[in-house]
C-alpha positions in Angstrom: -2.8 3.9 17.1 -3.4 1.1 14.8 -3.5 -2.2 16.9 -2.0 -4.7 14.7 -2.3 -8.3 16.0 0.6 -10.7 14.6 0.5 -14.5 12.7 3.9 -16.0 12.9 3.8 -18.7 10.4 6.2 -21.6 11.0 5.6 -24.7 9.0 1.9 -23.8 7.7 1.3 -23.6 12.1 1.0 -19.8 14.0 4.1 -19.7 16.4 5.8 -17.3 18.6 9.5 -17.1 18.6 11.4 -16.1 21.7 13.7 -13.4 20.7 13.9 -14.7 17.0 15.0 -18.1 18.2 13.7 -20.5 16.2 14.6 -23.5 18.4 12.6 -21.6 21.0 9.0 -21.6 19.3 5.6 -22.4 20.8 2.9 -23.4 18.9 -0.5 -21.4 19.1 -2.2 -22.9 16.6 -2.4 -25.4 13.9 -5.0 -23.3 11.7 -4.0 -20.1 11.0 -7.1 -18.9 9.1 -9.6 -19.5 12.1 -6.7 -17.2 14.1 -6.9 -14.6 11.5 -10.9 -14.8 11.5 -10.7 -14.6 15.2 -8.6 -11.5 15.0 -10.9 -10.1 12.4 -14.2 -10.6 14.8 -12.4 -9.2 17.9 -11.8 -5.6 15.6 -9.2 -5.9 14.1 -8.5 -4.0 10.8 -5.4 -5.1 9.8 -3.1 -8.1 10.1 1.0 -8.7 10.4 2.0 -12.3 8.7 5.4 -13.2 9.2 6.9 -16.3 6.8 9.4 -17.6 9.4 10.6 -20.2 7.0 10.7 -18.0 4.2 12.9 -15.4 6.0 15.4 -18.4 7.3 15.3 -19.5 3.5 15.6 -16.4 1.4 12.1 -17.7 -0.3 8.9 -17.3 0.1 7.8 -21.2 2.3 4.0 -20.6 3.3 2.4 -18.8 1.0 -0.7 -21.6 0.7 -1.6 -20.2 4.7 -1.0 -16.6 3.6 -3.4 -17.1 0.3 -5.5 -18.4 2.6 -5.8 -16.5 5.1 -6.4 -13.6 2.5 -9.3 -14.9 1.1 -10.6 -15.4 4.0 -10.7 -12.2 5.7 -11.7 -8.6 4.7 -9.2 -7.6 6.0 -5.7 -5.8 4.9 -2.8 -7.7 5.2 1.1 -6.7 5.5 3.2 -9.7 4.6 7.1 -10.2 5.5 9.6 -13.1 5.2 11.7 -14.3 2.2 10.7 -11.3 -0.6 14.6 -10.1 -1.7 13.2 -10.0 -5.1 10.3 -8.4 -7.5 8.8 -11.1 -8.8 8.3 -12.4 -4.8 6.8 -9.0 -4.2 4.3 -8.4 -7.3 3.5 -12.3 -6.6 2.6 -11.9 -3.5 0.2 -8.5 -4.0 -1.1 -11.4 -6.9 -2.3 -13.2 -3.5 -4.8 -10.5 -2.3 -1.8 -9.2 0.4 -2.2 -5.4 0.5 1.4 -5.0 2.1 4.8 -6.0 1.5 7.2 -6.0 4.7 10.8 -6.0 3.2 13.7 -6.6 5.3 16.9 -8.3 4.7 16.9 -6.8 0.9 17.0 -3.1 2.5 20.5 -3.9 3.6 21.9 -5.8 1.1 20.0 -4.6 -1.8 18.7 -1.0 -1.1 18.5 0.1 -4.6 15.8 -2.7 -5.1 13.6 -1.1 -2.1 13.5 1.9 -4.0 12.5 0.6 -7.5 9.8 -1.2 -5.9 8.8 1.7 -4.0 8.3 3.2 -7.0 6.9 0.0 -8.7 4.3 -0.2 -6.2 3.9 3.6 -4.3 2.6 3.2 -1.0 2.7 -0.6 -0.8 6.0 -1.2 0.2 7.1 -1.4 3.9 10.4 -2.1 5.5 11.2 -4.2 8.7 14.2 -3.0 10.7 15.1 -5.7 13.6 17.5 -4.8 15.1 20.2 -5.6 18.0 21.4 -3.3 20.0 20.8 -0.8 17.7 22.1 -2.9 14.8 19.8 -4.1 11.7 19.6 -8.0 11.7 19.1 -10.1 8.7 18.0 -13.4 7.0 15.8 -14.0 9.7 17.3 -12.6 12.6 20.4 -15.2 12.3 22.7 -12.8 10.9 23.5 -8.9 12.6 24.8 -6.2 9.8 27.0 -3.7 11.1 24.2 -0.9 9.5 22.6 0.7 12.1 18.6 1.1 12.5 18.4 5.1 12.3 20.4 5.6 9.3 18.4 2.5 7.6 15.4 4.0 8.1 16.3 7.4 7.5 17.8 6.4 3.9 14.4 3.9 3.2 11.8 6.7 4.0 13.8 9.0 1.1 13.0 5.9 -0.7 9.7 5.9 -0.2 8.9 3.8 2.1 5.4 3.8 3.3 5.9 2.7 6.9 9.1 1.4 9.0 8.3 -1.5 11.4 10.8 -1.5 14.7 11.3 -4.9 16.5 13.8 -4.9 19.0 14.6 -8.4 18.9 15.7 -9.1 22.5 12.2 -8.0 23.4 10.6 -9.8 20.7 8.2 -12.7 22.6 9.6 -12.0 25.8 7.0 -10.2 27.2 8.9 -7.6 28.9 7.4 -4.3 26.8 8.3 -2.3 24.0 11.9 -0.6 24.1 10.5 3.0 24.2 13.9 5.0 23.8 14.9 3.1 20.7 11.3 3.8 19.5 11.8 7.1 20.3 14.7 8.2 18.5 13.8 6.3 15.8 10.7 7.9 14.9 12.2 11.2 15.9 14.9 11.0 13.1 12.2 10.2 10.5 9.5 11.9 8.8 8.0 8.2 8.0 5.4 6.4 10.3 6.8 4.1 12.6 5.1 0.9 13.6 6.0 -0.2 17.1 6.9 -4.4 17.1 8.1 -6.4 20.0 7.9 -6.9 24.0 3.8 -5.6 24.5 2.9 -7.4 28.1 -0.5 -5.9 29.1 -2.3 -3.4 27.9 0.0 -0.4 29.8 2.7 -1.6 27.1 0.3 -0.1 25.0 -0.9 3.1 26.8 3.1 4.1 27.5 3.5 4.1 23.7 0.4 6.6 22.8 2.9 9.1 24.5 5.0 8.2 21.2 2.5 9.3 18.5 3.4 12.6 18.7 6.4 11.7 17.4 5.4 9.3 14.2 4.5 5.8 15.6 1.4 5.0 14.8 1.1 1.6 15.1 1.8 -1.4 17.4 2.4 -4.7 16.4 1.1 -6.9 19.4 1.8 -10.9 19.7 2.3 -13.2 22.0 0.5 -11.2 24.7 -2.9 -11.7 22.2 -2.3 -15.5 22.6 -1.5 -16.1 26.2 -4.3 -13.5 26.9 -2.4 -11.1 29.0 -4.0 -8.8 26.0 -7.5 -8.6 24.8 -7.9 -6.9 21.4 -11.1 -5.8 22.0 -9.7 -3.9 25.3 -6.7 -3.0 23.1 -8.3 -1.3 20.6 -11.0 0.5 23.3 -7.9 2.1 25.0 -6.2 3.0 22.4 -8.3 3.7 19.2 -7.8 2.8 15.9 -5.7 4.9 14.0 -5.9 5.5 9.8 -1.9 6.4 9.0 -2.9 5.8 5.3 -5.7 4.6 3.2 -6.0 0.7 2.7 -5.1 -0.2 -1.0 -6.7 -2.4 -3.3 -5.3 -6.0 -3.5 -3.3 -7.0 -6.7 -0.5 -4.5 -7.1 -1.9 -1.6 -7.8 -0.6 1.9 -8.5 -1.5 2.6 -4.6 -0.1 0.4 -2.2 0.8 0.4 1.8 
């Protein structure tokens, strides 16, 4: 699997959330580049930005870190938070971001998820949070009454190039990944499925590796990285680096993850 190591950005600063709360965030770190060059050093080959204001807002609120952070790093990087529209999207590929993480559009604007799949094949990911089963939006304040399997079922006809599946009430709490969710999920879908949400220690990580067979081939991993009850390095020696597509050139290309 792909070991994916997450920069929450909240305020230009890298914070964890607990379970999406934004009143419940703890600060990591007031420079997110020297995070995302730590990352990089430790093996990484691939980052996860969030824009936590930007998904609250419905607008993109720290691209200045995320531009930052791309030049800084040879590295691809999947961006989510605050893109419901194209011009958000093909402005952000403008940045040097390889990936665009869409969310709270694939509910309430599906038909836009598939232009831009089309716009930018291979580029364009979708985020499905979901509670109990059902997607959440606009930041995780707001649960839809569409549920996660038939979302992701209807974005992978899309095109979608990936699905990323948080369980929000393990999101930042430590307490490992929801395997059955995961499970079914990636079971019902012929699209790779990124596992996001609860890793602990480094067993989180080995219990999903059962789940490959079955289409996730990723794992987003958090707030374990900064507390240190996860080392990348060890991460990545347990569970290898996976290659579920080719990385992209920057800029909006006609090949895009």
């Amino acid at each position: 699997m792909d070991v994916i190591p997450a920069i929450d950005l909240l305020e230009g600063r890298c914070v964890r959330l607990f379970q999406g709360d934004y009143a419940q965030s703890q600060v990591f770190s007031d420079n997110p580049v020297a995070v995302a060059r730590q990352w990089e050093a430790e093996g990484a080959t691939r980052l996860h930005l969030v824009d936590l204001d930007g998904a609250k807002a419905g607008k993109p609120e720290n691209w200045q870190a995320i531009s930052a952070i791309a030049q800084a790093v040879d590295l691809p990087i999947q961006v989510g938070g605050g893109l419901r529209d194209a011009d958000r999207v093909s402005a952000l590929f403008e940045l040097g971001v390889q990936y665009a993480i869409l969310g709270t559009v694939a509910v309430e604007n599906p038909e836009l998820v598939g232009q831009l799949c089309q716009q930018f094949p291979g580029q364009i990911i979708v985020g499905i949070d979901a509670r109990e089963g059902k997607v959440a939006t606009r930041g995780w304040l707001e649960t839809s009454e569409v549920m996660a399997v038939e979302l992701a079922q209807r974005m992978g006809e899309m095109g979608a190039a990936a699905i990323i599946y948080t369980d929000i009430k393990r999101d930042g709490t430590l307490e490992g990944p929801n395997l059955d969710a995961l499970r079914t999920l990636a079971t019902a879908i012929d699209t790779p499925v990124i596992a996001s949400g609860g890793v602990s220690a480094l067993s989180d990580l080995l219990s999903l590796l059962g789940l490959v067979p079955a289409g996730v081939t990723g794992v987003i991993v958090g707030k374990a990285l900064y507390t240190g009850d996860v080392s990348l390095k060890q991460a990545i020696r347990a569970v290898g680096q996976g290659r579920w597509q080719d990385v992209p050139p920057a800029g909006g290309s006609s090949v895009i993850a």
